[in-house]
Structures are given as structure tokens and as C-alpha cells.
N, CA, C and O atoms as a GROMACS GRO file, in nm:
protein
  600
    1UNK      N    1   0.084  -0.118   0.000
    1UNK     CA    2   0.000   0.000   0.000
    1UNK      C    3   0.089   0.124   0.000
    1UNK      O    4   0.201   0.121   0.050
    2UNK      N    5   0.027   0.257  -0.068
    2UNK     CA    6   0.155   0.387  -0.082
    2UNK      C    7   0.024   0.438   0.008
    2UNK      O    8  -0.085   0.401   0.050
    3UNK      N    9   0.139   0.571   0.005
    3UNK     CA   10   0.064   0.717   0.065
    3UNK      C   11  -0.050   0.690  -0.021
    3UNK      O   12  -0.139   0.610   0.007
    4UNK      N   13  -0.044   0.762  -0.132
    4UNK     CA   14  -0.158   0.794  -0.237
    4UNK      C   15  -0.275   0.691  -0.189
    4UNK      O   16  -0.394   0.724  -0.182
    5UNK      N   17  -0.226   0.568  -0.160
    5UNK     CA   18  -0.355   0.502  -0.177
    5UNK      C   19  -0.474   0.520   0.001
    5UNK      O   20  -0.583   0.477   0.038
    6UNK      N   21  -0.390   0.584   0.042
    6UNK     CA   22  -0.458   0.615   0.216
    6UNK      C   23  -0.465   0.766   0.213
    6UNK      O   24  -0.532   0.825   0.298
    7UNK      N   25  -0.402   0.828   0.124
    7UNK     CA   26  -0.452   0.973   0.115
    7UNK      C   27  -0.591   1.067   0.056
    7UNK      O   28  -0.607   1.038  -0.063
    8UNK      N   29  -0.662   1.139   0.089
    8UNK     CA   30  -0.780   1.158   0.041
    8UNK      C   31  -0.769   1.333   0.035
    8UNK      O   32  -0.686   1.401   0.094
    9UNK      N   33  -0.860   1.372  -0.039
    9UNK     CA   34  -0.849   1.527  -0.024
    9UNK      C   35  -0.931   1.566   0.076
    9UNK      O   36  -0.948   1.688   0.074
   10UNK      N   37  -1.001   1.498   0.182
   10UNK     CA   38  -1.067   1.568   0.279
   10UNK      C   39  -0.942   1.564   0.408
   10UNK      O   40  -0.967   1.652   0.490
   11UNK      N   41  -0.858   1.510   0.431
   11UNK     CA   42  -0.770   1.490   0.515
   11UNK      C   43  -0.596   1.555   0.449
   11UNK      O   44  -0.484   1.506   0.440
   12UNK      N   45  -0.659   1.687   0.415
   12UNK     CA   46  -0.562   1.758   0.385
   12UNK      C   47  -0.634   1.905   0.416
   12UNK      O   48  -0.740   1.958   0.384
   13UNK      N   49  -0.507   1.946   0.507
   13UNK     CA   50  -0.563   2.088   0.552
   13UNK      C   51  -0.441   2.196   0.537
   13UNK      O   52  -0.323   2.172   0.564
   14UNK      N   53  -0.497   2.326   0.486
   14UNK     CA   54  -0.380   2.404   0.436
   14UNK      C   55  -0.445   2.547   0.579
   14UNK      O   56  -0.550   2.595   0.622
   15UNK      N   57  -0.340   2.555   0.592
   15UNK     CA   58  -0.315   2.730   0.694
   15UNK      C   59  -0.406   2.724   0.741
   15UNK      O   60  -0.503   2.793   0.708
   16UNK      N   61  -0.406   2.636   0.835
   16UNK     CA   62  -0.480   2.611   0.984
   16UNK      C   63  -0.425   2.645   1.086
   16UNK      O   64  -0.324   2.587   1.126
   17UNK      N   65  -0.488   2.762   1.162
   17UNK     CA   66  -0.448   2.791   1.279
   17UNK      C   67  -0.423   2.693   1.430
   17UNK      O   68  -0.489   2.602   1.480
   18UNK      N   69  -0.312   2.751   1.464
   18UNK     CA   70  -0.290   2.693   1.616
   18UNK      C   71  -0.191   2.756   1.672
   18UNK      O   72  -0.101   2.821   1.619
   19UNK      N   73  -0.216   2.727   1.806
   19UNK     CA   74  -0.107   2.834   1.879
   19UNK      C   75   0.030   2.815   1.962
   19UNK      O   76   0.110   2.888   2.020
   20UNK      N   77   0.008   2.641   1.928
   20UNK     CA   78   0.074   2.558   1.990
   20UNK      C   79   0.122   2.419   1.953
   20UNK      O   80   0.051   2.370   1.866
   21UNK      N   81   0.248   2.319   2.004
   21UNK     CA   82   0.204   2.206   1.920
   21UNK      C   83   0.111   2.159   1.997
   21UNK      O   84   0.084   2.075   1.912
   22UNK      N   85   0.043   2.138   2.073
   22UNK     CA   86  -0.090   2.065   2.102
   22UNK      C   87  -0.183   2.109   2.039
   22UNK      O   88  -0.278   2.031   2.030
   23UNK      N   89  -0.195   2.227   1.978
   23UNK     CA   90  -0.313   2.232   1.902
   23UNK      C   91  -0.277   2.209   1.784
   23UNK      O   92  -0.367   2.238   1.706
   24UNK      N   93  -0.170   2.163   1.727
   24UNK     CA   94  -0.128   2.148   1.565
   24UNK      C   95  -0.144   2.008   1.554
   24UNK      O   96  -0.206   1.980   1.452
   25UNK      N   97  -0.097   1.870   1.645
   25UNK     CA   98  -0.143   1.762   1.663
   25UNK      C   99  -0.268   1.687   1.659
   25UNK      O  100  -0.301   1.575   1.622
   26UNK      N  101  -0.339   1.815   1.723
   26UNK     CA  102  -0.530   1.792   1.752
   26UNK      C  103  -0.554   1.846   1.587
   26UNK      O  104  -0.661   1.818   1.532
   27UNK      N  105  -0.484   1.897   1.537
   27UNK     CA  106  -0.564   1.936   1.375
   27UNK      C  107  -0.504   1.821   1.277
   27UNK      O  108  -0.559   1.804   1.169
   28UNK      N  109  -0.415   1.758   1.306
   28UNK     CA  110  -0.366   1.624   1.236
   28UNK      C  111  -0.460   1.534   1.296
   28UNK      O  112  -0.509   1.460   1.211
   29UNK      N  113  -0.495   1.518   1.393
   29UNK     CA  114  -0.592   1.404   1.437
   29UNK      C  115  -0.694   1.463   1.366
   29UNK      O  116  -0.716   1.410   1.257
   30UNK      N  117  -0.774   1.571   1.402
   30UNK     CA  118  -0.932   1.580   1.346
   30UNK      C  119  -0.934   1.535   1.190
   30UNK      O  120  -1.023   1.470   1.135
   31UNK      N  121  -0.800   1.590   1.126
   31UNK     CA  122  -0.841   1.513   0.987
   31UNK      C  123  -0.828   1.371   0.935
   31UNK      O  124  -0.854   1.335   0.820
   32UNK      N  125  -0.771   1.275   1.060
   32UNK     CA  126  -0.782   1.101   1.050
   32UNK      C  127  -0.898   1.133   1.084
   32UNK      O  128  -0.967   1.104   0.986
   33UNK      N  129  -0.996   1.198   1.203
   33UNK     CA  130  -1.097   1.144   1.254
   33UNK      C  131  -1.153   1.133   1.112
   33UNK      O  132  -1.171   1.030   1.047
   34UNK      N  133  -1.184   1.297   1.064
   34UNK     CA  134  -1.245   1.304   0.944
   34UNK      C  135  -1.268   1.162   0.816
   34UNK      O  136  -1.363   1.150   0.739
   35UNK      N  137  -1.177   1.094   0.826
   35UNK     CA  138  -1.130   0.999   0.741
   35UNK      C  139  -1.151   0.870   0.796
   35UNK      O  140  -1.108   0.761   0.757
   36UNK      N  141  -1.212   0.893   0.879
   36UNK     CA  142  -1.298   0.762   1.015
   36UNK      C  143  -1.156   0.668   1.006
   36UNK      O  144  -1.169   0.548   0.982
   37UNK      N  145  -1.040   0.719   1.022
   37UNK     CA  146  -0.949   0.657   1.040
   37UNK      C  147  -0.868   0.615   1.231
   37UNK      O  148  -0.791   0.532   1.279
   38UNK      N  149  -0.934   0.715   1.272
   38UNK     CA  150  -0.893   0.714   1.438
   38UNK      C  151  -0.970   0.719   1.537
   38UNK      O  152  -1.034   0.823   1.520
   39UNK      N  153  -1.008   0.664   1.642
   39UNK     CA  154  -1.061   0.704   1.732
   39UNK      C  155  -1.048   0.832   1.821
   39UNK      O  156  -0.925   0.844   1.823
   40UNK      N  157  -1.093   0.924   1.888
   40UNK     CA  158  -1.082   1.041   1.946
   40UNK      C  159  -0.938   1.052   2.035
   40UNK      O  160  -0.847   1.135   2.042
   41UNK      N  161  -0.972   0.906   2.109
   41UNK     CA  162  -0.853   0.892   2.208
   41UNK      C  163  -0.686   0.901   2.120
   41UNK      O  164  -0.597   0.940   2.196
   42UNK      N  165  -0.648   0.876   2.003
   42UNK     CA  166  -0.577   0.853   1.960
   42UNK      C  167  -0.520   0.960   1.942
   42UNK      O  168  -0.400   0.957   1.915
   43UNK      N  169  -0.600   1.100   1.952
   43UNK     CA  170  -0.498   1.221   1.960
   43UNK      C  171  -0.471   1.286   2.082
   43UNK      O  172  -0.432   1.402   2.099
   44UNK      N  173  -0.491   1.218   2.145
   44UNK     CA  174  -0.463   1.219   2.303
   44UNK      C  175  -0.370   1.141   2.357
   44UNK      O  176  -0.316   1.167   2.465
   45UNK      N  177  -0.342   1.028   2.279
   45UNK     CA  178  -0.232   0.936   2.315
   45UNK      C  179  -0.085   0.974   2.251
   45UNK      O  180   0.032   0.949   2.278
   46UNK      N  181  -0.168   1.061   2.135
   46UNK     CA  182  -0.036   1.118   2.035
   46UNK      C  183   0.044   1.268   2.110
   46UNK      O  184   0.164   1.297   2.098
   47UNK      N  185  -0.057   1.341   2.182
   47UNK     CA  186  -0.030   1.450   2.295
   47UNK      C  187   0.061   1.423   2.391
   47UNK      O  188   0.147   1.504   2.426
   48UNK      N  189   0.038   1.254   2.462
   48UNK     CA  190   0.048   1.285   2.571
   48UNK      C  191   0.223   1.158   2.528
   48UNK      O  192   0.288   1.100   2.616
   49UNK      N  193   0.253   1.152   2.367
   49UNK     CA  194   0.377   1.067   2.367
   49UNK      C  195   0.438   1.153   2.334
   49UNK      O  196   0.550   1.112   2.304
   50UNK      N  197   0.424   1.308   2.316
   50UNK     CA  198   0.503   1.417   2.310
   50UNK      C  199   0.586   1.458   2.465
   50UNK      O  200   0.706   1.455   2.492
   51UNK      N  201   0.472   1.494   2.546
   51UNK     CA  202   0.448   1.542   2.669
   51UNK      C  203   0.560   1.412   2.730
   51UNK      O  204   0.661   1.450   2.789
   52UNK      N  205   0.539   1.281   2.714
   52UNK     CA  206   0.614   1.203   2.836
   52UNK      C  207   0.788   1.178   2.756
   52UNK      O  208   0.892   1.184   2.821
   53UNK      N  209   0.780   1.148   2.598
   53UNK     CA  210   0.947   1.087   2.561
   53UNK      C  211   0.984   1.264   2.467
   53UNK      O  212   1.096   1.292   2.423
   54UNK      N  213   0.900   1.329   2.459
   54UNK     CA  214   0.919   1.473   2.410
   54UNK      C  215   0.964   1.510   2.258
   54UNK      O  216   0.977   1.397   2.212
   55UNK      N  217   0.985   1.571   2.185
   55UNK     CA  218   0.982   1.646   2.052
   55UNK      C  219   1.011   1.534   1.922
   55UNK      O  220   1.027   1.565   1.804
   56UNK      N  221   1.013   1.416   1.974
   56UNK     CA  222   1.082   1.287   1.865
   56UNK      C  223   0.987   1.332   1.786
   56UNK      O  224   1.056   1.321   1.684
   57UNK      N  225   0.898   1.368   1.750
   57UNK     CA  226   0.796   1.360   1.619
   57UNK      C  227   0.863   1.424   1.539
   57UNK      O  228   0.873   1.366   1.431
   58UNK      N  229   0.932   1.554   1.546
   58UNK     CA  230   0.978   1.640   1.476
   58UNK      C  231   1.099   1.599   1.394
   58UNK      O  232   1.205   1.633   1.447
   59UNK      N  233   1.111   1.521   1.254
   59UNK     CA  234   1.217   1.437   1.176
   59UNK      C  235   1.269   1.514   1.074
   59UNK      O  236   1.333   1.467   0.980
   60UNK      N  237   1.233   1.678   1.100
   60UNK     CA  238   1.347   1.783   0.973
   60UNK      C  239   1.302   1.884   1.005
   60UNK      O  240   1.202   1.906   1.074
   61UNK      N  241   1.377   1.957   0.956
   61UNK     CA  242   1.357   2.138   0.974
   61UNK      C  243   1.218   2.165   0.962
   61UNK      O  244   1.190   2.124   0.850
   62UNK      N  245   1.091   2.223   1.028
   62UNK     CA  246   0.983   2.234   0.975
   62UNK      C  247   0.863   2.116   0.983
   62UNK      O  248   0.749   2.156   0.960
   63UNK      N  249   0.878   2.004   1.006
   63UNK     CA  250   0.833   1.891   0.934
   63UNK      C  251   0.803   1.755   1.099
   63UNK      O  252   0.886   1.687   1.160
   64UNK      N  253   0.651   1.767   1.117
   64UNK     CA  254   0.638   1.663   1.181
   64UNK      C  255   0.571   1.536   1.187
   64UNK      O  256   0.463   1.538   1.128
   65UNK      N  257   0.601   1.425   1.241
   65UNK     CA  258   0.521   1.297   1.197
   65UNK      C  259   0.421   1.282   1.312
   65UNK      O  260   0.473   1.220   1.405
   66UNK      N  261   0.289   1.321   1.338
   66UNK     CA  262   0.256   1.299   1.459
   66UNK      C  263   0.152   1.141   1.487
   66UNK      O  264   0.038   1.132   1.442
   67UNK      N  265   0.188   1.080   1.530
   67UNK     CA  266   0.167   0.938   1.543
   67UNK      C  267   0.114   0.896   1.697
   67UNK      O  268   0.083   0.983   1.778
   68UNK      N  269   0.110   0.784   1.720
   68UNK     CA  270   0.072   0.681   1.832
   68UNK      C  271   0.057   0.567   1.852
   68UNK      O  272  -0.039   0.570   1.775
   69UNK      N  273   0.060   0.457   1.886
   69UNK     CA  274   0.079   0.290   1.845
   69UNK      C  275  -0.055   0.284   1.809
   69UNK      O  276  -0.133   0.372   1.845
   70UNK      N  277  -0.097   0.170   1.728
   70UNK     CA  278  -0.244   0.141   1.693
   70UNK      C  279  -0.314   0.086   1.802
   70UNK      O  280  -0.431   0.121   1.785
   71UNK      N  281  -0.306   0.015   1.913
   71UNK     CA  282  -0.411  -0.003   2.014
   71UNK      C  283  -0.433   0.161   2.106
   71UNK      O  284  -0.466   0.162   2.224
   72UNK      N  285  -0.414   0.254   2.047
   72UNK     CA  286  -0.467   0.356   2.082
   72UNK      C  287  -0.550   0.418   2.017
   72UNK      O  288  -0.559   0.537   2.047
   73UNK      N  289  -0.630   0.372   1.918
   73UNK     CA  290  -0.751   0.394   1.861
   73UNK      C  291  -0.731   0.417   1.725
   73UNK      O  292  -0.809   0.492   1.666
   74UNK      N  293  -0.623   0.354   1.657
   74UNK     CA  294  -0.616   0.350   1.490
   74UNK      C  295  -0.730   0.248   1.487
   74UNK      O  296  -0.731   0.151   1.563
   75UNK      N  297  -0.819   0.270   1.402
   75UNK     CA  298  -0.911   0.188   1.333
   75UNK      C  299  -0.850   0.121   1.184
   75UNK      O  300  -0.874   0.005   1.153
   76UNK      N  301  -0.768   0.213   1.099
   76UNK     CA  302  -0.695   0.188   0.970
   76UNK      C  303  -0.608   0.199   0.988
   76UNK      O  304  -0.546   0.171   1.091
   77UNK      N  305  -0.558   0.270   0.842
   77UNK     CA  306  -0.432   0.296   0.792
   77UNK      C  307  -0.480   0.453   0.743
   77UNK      O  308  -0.578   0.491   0.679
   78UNK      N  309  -0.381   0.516   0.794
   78UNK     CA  310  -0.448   0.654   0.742
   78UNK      C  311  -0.304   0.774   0.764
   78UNK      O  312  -0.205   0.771   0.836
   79UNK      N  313  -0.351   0.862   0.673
   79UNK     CA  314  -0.255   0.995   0.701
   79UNK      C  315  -0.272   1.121   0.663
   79UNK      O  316  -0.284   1.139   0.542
   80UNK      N  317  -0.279   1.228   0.744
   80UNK     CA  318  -0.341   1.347   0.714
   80UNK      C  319  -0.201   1.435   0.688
   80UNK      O  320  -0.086   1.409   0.723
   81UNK      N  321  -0.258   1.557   0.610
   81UNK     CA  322  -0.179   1.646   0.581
   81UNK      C  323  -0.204   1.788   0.608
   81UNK      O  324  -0.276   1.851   0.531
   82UNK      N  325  -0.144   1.852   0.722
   82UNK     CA  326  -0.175   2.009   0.802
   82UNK      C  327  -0.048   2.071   0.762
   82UNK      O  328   0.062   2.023   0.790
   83UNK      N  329  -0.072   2.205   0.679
   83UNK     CA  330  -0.035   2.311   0.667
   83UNK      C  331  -0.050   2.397   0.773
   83UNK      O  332  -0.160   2.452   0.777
   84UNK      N  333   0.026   2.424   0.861
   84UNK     CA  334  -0.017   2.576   0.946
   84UNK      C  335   0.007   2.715   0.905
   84UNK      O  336   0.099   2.756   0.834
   85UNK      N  337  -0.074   2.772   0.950
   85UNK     CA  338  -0.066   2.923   0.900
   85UNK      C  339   0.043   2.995   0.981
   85UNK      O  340   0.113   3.081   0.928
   86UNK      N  341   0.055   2.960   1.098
   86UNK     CA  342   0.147   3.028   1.144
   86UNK      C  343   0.286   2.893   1.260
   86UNK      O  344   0.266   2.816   1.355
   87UNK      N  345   0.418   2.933   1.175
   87UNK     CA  346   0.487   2.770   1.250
   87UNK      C  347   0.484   2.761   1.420
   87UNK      O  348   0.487   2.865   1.485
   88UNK      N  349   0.478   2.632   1.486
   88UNK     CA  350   0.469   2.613   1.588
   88UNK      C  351   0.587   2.593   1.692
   88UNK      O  352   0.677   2.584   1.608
   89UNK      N  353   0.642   2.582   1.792
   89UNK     CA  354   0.758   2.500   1.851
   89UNK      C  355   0.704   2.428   1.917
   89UNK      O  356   0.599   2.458   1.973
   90UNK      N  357   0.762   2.310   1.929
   90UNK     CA  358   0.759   2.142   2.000
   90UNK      C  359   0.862   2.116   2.113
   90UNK      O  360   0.855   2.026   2.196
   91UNK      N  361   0.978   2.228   2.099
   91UNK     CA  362   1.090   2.208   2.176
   91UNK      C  363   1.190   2.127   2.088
   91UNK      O  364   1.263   2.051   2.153
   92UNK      N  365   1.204   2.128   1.982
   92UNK     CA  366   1.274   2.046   1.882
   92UNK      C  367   1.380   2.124   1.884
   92UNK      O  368   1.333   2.237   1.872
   93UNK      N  369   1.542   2.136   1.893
   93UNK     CA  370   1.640   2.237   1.931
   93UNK      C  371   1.643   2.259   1.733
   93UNK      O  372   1.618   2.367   1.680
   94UNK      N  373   1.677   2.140   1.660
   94UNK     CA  374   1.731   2.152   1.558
   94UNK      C  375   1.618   2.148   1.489
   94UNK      O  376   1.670   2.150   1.377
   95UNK      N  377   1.502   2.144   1.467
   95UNK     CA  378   1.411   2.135   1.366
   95UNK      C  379   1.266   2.222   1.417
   95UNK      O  380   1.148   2.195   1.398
   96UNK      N  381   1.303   2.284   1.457
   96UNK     CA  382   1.150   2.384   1.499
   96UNK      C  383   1.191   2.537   1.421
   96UNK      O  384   1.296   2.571   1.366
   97UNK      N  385   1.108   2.586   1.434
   97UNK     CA  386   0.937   2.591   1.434
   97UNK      C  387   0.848   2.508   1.312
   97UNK      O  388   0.850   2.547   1.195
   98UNK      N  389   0.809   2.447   1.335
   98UNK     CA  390   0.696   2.286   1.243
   98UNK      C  391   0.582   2.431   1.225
   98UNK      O  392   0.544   2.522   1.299
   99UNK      N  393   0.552   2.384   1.067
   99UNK     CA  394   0.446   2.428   0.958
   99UNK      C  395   0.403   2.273   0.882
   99UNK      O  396   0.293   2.270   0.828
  100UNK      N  397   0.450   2.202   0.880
  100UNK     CA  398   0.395   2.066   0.843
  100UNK      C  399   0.382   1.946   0.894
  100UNK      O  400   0.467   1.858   0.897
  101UNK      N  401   0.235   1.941   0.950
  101UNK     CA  402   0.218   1.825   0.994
  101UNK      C  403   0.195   1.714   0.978
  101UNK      O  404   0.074   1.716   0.999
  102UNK      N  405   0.234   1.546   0.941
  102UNK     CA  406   0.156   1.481   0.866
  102UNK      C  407   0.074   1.384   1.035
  102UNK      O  408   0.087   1.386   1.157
  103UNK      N  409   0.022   1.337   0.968
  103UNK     CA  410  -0.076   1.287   1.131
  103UNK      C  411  -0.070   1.097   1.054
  103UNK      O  412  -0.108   1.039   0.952
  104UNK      N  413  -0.023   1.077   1.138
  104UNK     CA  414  -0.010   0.871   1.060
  104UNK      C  415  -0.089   0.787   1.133
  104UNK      O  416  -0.048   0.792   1.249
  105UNK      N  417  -0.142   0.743   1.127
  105UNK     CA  418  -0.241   0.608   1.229
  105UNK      C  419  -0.192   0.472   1.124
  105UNK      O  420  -0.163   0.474   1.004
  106UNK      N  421  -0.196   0.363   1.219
  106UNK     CA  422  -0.210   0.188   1.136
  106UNK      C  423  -0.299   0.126   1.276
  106UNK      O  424  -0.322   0.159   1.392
  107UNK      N  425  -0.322   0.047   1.206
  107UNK     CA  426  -0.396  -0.057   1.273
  107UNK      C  427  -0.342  -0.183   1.316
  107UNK      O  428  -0.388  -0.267   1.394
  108UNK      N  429  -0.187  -0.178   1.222
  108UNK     CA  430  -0.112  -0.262   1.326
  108UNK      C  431   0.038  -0.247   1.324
  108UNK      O  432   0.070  -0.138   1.277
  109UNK      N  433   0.135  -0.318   1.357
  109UNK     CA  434   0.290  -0.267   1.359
  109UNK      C  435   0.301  -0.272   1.227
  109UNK      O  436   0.372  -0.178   1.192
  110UNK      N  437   0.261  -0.346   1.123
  110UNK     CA  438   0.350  -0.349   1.009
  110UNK      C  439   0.302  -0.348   0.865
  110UNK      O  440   0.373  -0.379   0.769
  111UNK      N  441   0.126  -0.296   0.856
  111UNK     CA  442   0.069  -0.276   0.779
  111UNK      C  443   0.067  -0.178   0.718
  111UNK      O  444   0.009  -0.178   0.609
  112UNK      N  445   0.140  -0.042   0.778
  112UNK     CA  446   0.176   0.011   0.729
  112UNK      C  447   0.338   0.116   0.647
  112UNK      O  448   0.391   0.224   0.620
  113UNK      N  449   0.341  -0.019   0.646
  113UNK     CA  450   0.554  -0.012   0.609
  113UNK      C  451   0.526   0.103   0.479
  113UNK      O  452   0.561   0.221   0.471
  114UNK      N  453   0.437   0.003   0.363
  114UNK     CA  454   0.451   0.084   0.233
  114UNK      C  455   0.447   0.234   0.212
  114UNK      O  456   0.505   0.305   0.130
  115UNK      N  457   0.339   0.267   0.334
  115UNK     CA  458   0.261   0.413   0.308
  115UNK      C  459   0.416   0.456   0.409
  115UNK      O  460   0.475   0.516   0.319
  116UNK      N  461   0.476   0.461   0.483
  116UNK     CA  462   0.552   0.494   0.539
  116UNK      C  463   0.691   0.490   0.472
  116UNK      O  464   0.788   0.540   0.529
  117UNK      N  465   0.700   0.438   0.370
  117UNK     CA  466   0.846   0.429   0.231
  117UNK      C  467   0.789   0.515   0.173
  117UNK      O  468   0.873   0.592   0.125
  118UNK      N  469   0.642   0.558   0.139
  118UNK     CA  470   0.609   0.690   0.021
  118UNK      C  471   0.645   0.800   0.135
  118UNK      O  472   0.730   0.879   0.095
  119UNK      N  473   0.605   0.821   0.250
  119UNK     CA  474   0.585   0.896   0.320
  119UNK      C  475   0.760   0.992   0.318
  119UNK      O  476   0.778   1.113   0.304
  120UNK      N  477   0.882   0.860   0.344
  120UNK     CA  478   1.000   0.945   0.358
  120UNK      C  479   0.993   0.939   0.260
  120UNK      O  480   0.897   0.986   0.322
  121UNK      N  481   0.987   0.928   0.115
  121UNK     CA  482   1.076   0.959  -0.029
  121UNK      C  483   1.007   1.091  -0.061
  121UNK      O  484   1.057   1.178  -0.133
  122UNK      N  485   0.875   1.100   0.006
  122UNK     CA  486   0.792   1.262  -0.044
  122UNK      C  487   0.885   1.384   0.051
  122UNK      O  488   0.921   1.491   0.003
  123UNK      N  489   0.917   1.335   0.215
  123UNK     CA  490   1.012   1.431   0.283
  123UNK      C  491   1.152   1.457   0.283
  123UNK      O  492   1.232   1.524   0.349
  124UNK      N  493   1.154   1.354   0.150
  124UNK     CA  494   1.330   1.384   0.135
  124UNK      C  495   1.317   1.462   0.001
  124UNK      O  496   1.406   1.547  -0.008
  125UNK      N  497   1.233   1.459  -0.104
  125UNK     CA  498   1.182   1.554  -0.211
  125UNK      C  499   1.167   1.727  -0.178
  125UNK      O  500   1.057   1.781  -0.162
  126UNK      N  501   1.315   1.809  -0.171
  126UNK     CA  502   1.276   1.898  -0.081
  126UNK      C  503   1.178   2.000  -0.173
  126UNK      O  504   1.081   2.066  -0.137
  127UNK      N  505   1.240   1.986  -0.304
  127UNK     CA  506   1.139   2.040  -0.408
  127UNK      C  507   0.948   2.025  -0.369
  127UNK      O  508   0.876   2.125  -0.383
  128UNK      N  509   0.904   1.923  -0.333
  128UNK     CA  510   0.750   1.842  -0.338
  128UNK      C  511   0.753   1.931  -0.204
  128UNK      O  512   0.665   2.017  -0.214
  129UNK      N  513   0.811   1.941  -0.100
  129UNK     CA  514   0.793   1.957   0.028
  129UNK      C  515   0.801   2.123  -0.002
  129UNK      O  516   0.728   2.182   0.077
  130UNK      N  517   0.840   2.175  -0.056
  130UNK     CA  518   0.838   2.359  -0.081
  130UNK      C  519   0.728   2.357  -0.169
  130UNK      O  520   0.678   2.468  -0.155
  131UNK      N  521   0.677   2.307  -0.233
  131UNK     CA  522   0.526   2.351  -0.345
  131UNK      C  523   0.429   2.278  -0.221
  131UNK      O  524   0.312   2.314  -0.232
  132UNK      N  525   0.452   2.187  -0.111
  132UNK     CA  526   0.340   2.180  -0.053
  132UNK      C  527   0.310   2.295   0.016
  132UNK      O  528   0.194   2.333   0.030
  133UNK      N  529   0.449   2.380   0.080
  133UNK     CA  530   0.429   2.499   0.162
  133UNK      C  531   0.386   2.573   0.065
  133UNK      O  532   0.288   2.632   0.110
  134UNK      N  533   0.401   2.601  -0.036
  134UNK     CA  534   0.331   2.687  -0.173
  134UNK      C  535   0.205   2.688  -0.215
  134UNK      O  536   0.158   2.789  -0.266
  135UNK      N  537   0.142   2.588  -0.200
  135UNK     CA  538   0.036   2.543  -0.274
  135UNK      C  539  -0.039   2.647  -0.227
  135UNK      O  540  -0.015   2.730  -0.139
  136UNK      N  541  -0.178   2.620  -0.333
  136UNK     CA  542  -0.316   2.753  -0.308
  136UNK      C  543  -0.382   2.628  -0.284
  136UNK      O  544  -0.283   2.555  -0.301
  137UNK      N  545  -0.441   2.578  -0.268
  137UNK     CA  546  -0.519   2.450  -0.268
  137UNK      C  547  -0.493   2.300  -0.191
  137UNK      O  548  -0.388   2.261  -0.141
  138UNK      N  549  -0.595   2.244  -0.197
  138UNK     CA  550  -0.584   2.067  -0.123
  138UNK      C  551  -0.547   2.032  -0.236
  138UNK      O  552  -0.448   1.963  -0.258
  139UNK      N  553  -0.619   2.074  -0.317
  139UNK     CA  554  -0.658   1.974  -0.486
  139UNK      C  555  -0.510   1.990  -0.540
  139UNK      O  556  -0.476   1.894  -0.609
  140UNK      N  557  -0.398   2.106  -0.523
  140UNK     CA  558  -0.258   2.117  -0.566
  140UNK      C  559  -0.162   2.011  -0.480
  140UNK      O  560  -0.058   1.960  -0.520
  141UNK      N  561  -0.225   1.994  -0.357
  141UNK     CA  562  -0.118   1.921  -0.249
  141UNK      C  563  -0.174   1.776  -0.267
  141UNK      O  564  -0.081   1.698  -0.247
  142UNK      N  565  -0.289   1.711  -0.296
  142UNK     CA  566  -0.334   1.586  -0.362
  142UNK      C  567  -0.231   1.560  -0.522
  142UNK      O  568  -0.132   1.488  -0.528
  143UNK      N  569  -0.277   1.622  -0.612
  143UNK     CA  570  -0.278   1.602  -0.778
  143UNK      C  571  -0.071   1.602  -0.747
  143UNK      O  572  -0.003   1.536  -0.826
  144UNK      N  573  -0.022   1.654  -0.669
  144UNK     CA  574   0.175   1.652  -0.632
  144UNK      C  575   0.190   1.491  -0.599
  144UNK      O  576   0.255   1.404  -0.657
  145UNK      N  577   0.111   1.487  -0.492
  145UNK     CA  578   0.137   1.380  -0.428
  145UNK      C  579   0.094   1.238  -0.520
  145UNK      O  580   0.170   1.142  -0.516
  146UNK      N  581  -0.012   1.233  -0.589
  146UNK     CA  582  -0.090   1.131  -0.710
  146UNK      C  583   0.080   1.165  -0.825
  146UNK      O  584   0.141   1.068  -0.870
  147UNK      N  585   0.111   1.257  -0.844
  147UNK     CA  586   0.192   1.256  -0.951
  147UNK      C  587   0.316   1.230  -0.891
  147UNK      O  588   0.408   1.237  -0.973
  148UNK      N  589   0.345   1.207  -0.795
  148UNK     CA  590   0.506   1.161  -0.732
  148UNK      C  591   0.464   1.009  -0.746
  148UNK      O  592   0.543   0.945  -0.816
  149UNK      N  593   0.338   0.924  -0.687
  149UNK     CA  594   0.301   0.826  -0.718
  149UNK      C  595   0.385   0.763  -0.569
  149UNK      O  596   0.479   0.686  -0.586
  150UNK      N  597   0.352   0.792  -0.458
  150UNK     CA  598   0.447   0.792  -0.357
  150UNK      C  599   0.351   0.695  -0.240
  150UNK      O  600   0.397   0.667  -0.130
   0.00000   0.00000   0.00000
């Protein structure tokens, strides 16, 4: 399974406010919820694995993976995409202030390997990763991602 094939254009959100990373996390979850991909609790479990082992989500300048094991309310396989309007800090020394969030749920340890091989080859694309901060649209940050084929 790739990104593309767990990605949807309702679970892509561009310059969404927040004031914090807890509220930039809760906007990566609402768009799995959106995608009946997570249970509620699951962005609460993803909060509170910040709060106890701290900023690991944050894997590049800008750029975070916000996650949680699947017996914390992954129902699927799923992954959202948050643009913030304004960047956040996590406490990340070398990679803050985060403007991109991707939000990942699986349903189990290893079902989702594939979508997670599209996932780094799209964040090592620094080109794909500057037209996502660019984009005017979902439908521009979908039709990138369908055409990387990732």
C-alpha cells in the first residue's frame, strides 16, 4: 500500500491555525478522525507521547510525523496532511518551528511499512515539500502527491 492510496483530499488541511504544538497535533488528528481513520482517544495518546518521551515527532527542519501505536484507537491505515498558518515550537532544538504536519495512524505494527516508504521519499523531495508549503489548494497538495506516485 503507498501514501496515495490512504490519502484523500478531505484529510488535507492548508493554513490552519494553532497556537501551539498541542493544538497542531489535535488538527492532524481531526483530519484522520475526518477519514474515520482514528478514534478520538488517539490524539490524546499522540499528545500525551510528546508530553512524556518529548519532541521525537519532529524528523526535519519544519516537518512533523505525529503518530501513536495502533491499540490507541487507529481503526486503519491513514494519514493526514496540516499546513499551518502560522509555524509552531515542540521544543525540537534543531528542527523547529513545524508548519507541516503529517498525522499517521495503522492498525497494526506493520501494515503500514509501504505508506511509510512513500511517506520518507515525499520528505526527502525537498522540491515536493516547498510547493506543498506553496500550494493555493488541497486539490494542488493531492494532484503533487498522485503525480510523485508515492
Amino acid at each position: 500500500m503507498r501514501l496515495i492510496d490512504v490519502l484523500s483530499k478531505n484529510s488535507i488541511g492548508l493554513d490552519e491555525p494553532a497556537v501551539d504544538w498541542e493544538e497542531a497535533v489535535q488538527l492532524a488528528g481531526k483530519y484522520m478522525i475526518n477519514n474515520h481513520g482514528i478514534k478520538e482517544r488517539y490524539i490524546t495518546a499522540m499528545i500525551n507521547a510528546v508530553k512524556s518521551i518529548g519532541p521525537y515527532m519532529v524528523v526535519a527542519p519544519g516537518i512533523a510525523i505525529a503518530h501513536a501505536r495502533p491499540e490507541d484507537g487507529a481503526k486503519k491505515i491513514c494519514i493526514s496532511i496540516v499546513r499551518l498558518k502560522n509555524p509552531v515550537k515542540f521544543g525540537s532544538k534543531n528542527n523547529d518551528p513545524v508548519d507541516l504536519i503529517f498525522g499517521l495512524a495503522a492498525k497494526d505494527h506493520d501494515s503500514h511499512i509501504g505508506v511509510l516508504r512513500g511517506l520518507a521519499r515525499l520528505l526527502q523531495n525537498k522540491g515536493a515539500i516547498e510547493e506543498i508549503r506553496r500550494a493555493d489548494n488541497t486539490n494542488e497538495v493531492y494532484s503533487l502527491i498522485q503525480a510523485l506516485d508515492v
